[in-house]
C-alpha positions as CSV (number, residue, x, y, z in Angstrom):
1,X,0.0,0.0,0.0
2,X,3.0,2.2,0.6
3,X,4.1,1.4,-2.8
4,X,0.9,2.7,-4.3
5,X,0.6,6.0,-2.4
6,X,4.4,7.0,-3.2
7,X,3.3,6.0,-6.7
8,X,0.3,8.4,-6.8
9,X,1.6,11.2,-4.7
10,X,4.9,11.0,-7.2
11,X,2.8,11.2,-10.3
12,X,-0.2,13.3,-9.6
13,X,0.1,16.5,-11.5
14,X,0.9,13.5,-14.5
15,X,-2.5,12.0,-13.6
16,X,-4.5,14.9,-12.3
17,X,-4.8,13.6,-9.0
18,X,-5.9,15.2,-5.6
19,X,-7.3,14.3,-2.1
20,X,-4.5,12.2,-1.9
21,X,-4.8,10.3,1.9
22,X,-1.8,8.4,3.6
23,X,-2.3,4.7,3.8
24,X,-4.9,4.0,7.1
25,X,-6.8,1.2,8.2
26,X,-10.2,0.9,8.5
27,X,-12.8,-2.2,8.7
28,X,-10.1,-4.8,8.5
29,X,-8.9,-3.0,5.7
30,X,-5.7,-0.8,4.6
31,X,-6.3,1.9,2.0
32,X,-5.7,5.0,0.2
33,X,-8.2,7.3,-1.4
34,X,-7.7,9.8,-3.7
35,X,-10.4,11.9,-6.9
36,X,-9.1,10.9,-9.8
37,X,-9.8,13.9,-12.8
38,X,-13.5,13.3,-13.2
39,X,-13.9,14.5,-9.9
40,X,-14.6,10.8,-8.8
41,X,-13.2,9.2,-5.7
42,X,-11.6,5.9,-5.8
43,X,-9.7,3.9,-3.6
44,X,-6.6,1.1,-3.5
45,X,-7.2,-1.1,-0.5
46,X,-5.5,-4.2,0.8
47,X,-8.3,-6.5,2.5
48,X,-6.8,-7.9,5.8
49,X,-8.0,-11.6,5.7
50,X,-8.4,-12.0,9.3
51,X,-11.1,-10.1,9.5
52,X,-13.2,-12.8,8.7
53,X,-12.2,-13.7,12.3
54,X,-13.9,-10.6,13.7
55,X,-17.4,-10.0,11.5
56,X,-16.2,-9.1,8.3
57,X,-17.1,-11.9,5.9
58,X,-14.5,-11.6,3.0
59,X,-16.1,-12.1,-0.8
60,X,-14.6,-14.9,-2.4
61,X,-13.5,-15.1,-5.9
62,X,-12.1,-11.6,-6.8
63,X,-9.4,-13.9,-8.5
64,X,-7.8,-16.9,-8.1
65,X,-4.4,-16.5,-9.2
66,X,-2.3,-12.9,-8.5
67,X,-2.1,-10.8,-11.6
68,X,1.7,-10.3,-12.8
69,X,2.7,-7.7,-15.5
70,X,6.1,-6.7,-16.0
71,X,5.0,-3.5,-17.6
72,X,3.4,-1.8,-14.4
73,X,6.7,-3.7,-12.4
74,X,8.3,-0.5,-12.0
75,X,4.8,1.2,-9.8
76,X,5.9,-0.8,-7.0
77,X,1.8,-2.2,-7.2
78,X,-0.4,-4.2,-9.3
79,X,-4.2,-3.9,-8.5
80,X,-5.8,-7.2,-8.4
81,X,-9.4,-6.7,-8.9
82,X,-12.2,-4.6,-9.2
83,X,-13.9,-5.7,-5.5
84,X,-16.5,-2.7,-4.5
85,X,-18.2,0.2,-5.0
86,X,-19.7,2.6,-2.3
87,X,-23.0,4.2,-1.2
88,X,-24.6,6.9,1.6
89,X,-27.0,6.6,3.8
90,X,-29.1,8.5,6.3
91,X,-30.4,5.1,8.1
92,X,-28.7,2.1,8.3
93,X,-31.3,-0.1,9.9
94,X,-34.1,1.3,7.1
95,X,-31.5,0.6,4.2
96,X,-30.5,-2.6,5.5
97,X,-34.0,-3.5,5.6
98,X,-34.9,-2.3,2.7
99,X,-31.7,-4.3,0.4
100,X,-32.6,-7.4,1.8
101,X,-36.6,-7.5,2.0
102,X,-37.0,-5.4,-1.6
103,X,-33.7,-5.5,-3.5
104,X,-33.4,-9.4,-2.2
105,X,-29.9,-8.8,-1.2
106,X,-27.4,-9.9,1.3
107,X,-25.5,-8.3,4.2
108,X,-22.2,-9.3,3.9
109,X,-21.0,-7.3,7.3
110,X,-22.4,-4.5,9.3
111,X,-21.3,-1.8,11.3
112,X,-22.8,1.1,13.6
113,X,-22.0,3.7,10.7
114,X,-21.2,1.2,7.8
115,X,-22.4,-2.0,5.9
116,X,-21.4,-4.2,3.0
117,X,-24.0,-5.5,1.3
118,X,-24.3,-7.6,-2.4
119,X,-25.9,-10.3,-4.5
120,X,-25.6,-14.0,-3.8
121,X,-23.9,-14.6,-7.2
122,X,-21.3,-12.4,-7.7
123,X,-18.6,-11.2,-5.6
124,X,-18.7,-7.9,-5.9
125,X,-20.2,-5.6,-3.1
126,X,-20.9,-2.4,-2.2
127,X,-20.1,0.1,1.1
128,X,-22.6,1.4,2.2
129,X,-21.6,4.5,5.0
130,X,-24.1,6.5,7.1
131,X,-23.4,10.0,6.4
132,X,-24.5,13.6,7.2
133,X,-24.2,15.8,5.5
134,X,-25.1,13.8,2.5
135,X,-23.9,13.7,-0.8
136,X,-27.0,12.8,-3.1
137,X,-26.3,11.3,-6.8
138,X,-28.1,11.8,-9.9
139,X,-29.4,8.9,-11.3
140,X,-26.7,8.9,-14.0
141,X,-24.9,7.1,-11.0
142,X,-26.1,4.2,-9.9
143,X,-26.4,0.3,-9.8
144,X,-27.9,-2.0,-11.9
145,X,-29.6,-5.7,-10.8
146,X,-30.4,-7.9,-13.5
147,X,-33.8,-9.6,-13.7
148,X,-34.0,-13.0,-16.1
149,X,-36.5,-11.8,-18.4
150,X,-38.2,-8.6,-19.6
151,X,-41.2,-9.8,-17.8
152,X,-39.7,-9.9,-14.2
153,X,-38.7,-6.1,-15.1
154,X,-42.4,-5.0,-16.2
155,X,-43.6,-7.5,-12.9
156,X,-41.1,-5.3,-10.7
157,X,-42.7,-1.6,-12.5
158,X,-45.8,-2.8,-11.8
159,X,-45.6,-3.9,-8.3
160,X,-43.0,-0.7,-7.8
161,X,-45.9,1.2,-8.4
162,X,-48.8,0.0,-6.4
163,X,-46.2,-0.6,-3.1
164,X,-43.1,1.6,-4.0
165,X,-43.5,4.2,-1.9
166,X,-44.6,1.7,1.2
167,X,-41.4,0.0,0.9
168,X,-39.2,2.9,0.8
169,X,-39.2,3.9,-3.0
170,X,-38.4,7.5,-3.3
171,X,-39.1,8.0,-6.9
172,X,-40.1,5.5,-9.7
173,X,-38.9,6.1,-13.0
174,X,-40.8,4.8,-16.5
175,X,-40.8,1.3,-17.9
176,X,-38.5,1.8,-21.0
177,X,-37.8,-0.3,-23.8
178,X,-34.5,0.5,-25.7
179,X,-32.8,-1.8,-28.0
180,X,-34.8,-4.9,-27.2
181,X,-33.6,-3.9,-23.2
182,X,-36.7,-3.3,-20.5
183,X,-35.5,-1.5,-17.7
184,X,-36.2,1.5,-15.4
185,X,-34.5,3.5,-12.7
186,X,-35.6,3.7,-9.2
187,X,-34.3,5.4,-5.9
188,X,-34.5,3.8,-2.6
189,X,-35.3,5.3,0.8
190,X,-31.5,7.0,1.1
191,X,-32.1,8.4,-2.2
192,X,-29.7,6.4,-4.0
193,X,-30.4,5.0,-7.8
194,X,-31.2,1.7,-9.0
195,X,-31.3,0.0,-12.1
196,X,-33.7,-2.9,-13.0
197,X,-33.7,-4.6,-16.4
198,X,-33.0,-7.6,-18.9
């Protein structure tokens, strides 16, 4: 991890980097963050795997053999996988019930001011933090669950739209069709977006 941030800090008038943190630890996790151009915030983290030991369920199958390239030898680091993306909240008990009762998803590990939930299939996951003040996204950014046919999707609208807001739907976009696609954007009780479609 030291590696990387000597790496980014070296290099980030090159890159157009700012917000540039020293390694820390958090969650059973060591990191660095840092907004790349785009004015998005990403972050390198090392998972620590015995925090399995204390709550912190780790998500199998990010890969299964370490990546080696010769070409990024000289960074000092090589990235291994894409492994999370992250969220805000304003509840965590409301959105924790609402991603597993509506969205049908899993809590992979919760905290007082953070949780980690994802799908069953995939090992990728999201953070979700309890914040204030909040940041609130356009619906531009957000995450998409695939259903297995375009009549789950229209089944979801429909049901969306009789119980949506009763289940913590903030907003409720349109059914569309694009491209032989059905899909439609929704925002859940924090305000963040969603994505249905097939």
């Amino acid at each position: 991890m030291k590696a990387a941030w000597k790496h980014l800090e070296a290099n980030k008038e090159k890159y157009g980097l700012s917000n540039i943190t020293k390694p820390q630890s958090a969650h059973f996790a060591y990191s660095i963050y840092f907004r790349e151009p785009g004015g998005n915030h990403l972050e390198i983290e090392y998972y620590n795997p015995g925090g399995a030991q204390h709550g912190r369920a780790r998500t199998a199958g990010h890969w299964n053999k370490p990546l080696t390239d010769e070409r990024l030898s000289q960074r000092g680091y090589l990235p291994q996988a894409f492994t999370h993306g992250t969220l805000q909240c304003d509840d965590i008990e409301r959105s924790r019930q609402f991603y597993t009762e509506v969205l049908g998803l899993e809590i992979l590990a919760g905290f007082n001011n953070a949780q980690y939930i994802k799908h069953a299939a995939a090992p990728w996951y999201i953070v979700v933090l309890k914040r204030s003040p909040r940041q609130y996204l356009a619906p531009v950014n957000r995450f998409t669950l695939q259903m297995d046919s375009a009549a789950a999707v229209e089944q979801a609208h429909r049901e969306f739209s009789i119980n949506g807001a009763a289940a913590g739907i903030t907003e409720l976009g349109k059914l569309d069709v694009i491209d032989g696609k059905t899909s439609f954007v929704f925002s859940d009780p924090d305000r963040n977006w969603w994505e249905l479609n097939a």
